[in-house]
N, C-alpha and C positions, 0 to 999 in steps of 0.2 A: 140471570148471569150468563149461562149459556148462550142468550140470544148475544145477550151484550157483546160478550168476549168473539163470537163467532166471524166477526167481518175484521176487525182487531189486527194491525200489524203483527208477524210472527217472522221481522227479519232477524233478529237474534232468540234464541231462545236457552235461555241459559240453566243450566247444571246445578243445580245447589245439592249434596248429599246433606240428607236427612238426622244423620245423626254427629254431624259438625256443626256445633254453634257458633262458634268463628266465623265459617264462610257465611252460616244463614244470618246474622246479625251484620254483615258486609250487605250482603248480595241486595237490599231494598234501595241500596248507593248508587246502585250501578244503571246505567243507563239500557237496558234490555227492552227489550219488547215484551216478551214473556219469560217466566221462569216460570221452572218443576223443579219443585221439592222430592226428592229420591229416593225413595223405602226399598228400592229393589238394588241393581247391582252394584250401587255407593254404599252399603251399610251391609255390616257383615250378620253372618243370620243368629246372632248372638245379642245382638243389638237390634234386632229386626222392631222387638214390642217397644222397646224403651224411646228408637226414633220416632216412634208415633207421638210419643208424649211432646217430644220437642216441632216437632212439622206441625201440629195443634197448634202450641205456643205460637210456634211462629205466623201462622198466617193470622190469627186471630189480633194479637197485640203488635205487631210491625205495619209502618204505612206503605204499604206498595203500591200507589198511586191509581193509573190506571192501566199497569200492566198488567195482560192475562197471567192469572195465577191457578199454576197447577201442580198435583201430587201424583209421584208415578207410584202407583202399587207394586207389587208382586205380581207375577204374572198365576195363573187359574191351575199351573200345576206345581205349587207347593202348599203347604197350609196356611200362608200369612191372610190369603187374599178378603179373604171376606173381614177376617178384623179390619185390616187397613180400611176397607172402606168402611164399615160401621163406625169404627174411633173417628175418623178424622171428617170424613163428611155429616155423621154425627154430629161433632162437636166445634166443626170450622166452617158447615156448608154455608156461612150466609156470604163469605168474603170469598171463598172457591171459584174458581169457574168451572175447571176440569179436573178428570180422573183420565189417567195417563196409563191405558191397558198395553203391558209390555209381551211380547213372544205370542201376538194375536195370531192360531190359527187358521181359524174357521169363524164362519160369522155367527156359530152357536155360541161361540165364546164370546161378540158383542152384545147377542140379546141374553146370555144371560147377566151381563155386567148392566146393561140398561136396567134389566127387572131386579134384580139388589138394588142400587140406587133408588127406585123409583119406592121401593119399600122404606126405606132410610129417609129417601125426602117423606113422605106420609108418615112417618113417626116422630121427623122433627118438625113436621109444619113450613118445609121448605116447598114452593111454587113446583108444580109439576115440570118435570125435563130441567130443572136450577142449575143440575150440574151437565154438561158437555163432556165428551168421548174424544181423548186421541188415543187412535190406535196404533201401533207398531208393530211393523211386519220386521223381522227378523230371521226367518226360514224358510224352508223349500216350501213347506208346504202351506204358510202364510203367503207366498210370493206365489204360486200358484190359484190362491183364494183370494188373491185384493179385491177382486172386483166385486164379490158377494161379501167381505165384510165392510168395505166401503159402503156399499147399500143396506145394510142389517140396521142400522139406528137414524131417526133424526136426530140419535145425540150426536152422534158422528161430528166432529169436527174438524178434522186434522188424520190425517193421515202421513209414518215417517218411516224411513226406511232407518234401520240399524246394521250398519256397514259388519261391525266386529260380528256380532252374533252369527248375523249371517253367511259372511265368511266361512266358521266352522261349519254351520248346519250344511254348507256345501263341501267340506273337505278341501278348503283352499291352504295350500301349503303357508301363503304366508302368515308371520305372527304378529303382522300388525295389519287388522283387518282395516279393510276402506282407504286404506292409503295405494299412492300410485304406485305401479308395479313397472320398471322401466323396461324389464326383459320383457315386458307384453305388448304383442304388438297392437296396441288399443287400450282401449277403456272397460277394462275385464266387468266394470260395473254399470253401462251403457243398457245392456238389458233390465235391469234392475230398476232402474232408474226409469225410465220409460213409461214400464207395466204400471210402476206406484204411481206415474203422473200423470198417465191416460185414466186410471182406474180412478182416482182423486177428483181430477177435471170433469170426468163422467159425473161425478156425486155434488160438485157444488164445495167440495174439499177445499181447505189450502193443505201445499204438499211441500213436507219440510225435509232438508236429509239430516243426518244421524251426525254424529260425531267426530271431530278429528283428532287423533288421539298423542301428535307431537304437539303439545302447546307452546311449547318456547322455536316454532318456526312460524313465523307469520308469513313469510316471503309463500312457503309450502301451502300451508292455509288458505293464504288470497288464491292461490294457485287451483286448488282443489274446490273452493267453495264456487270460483268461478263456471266450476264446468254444471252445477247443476243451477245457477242461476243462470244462465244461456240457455239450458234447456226450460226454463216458464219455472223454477220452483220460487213458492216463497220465502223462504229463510232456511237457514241451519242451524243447528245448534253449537252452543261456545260452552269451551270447558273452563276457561280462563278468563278473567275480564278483561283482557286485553285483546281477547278475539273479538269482543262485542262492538267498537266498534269499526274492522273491517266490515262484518258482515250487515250495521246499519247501513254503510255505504254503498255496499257492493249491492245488495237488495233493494238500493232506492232507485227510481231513475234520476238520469242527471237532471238539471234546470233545464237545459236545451230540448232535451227531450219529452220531459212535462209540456213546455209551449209549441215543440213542434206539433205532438200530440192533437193539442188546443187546434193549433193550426187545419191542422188534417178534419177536426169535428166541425170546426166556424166554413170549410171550403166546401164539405160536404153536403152539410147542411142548406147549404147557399145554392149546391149545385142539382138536387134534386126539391127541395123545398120551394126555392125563386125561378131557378132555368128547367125545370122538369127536369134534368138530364139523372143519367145512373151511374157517371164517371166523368172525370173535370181532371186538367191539370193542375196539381199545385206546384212552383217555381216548374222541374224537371222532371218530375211524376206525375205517373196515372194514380191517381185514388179512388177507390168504389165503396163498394159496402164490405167486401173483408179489409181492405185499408182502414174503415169505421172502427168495428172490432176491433183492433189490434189497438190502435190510440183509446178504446176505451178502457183495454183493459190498464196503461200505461198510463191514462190520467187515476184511475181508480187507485192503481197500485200507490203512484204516486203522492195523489190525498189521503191513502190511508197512513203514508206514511210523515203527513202533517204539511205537504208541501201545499202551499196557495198559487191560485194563475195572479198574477200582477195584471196590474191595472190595462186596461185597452188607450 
């Protein structure tokens, strides 16, 4: 499953709290890419063991097609952690893809979340590495470390930045973390962003950002989601279903761009392949070998996200 899930569209990734059966009996409706099941800051710590029972339930008996499906634990400084993983990859790891490690801050805290699992799978007779790692950076001192916890696991899958958390761990006055600040002159979140998606791209990552936390503004949403899909990320996460599908849109390329794409691969190919050369005009452009790159990653993006080239 890991392997599976691992190349896997992640332009929506959607929120479902763990100890709501309403939304989790919705949420397999909804057209997402992926979803996580919530055990940590959607479920109050009173209800922390009883969500287990129901995030089991759910993944095991609900058909979620073949969206990645994952459970966010606890994060390694409280004491839920190691139940969560033993109940629920225990007893759901065969439909699981991932285990969603929250407030990651050092990459000791990946491998030891790899070697729990890897004890869990050998007890339940699950396929070595079955379940996949996304991590989440959240703090100064996780944002300081992406780059070694990024490399700490082949479970590694995913790496995301968490706008609110991290706000506090920085002492940001505002109280609604990850949203734009108009008095600043900038994108106060610009470095942040950055560090996780060099550090991400370094590893073979896809790199998601975190949450928006006004749901009834979509105009604000498409606004905000924009800036980190310009910068190369692959999806964001949606609190609402109604966020789900801007951000399939916004995270797809267009059709034009799909076959311009094409374009750039068929001229390139033609141009060192047939003519020797190592740059060709196409219409009004030079294209070379990072011109290649770029249309590769935009057709990849693009089929993964089920688009076809149409006929020649």
């Amino acid at each position: 499953m890991s392997e599976r899930s691992r190349d896997l569209p992640r332009r929506s990734c959607h929120a479902v709290p763990g100890s709501n059966e309403k939304f989790i009996a919705k949420a397999p409706s909804l057209p997402a890419d992926m979803f996580f099941l919530d055990l940590e800051d959607a479920v109050a710590p009173s209800e922390k063991e009883a969500a287990r029972v129901k995030v089991v339930g759910a993944v095991r008996e609900h058909d979620w097609g073949d969206a990645v499906l994952c459970v966010r634990v606890n994060a390694w400084d409280t004491k839920w952690t190691y139940g969560d993983v033993i109940e629920v990859v225990g007893q759901a790891g065969p439909r699981l893809d991932e285990i969603m490690l929250p407030k990651v801050q050092s990459a000791a805290q990946v491998v030891a979340m790899d070697l729990l699992l890897t004890q869990v799978e050998i007890n339940c007779g699950l396929p070595a590495g079955h379940i996949g790692i996304e991590v989440q950076i959240e703090t100064a001192q996780g944002l300081i470390h992406v780059e070694e916890i990024c490399a700490a696991s082949r479970r590694v899958e995913t790496v995301i930045l968490g706008p609110v958390d991290f706000s506090a761990s920085m002492g940001m006055p505002s109280l609604s973390g990850g949203l734009l600040i108009p008095e600043y002159p900038g994108d106060y979140f610009h470095y942040a962003f950055m560090k996780i998606l060099m550090a991400g791209r370094a590893n073979g990552l896809q790199v998601i950002d975190g949450p928006y936390v006004k749901v009834r503004d979509p105009d604000g949403f498409r606004e905000y989601a924009r800036r980190t899909q310009i910068l190369g990320f692959d999806g964001k996460w949606s609190l609402h279903p109604d966020q789900i599908a801007i951000l399939n849109e916004l995270f797809s390329p267009t059709q034009e761009q799909f076959e311009r794409a094409w374009d750039i691969l068929d001229a390139y190919r033609e141009a060192t392949e047939g003519e020797r050369k190592g740059a060709v005009m196409l219409d009004d452009e030079m294209i070379d070998e990072a011109s290649r790159k770029v249309a590769v990653t935009v057709v990849a993006r693009a089929e993964r996200a089920g688009m076809i080239r149409p006929p020649l």
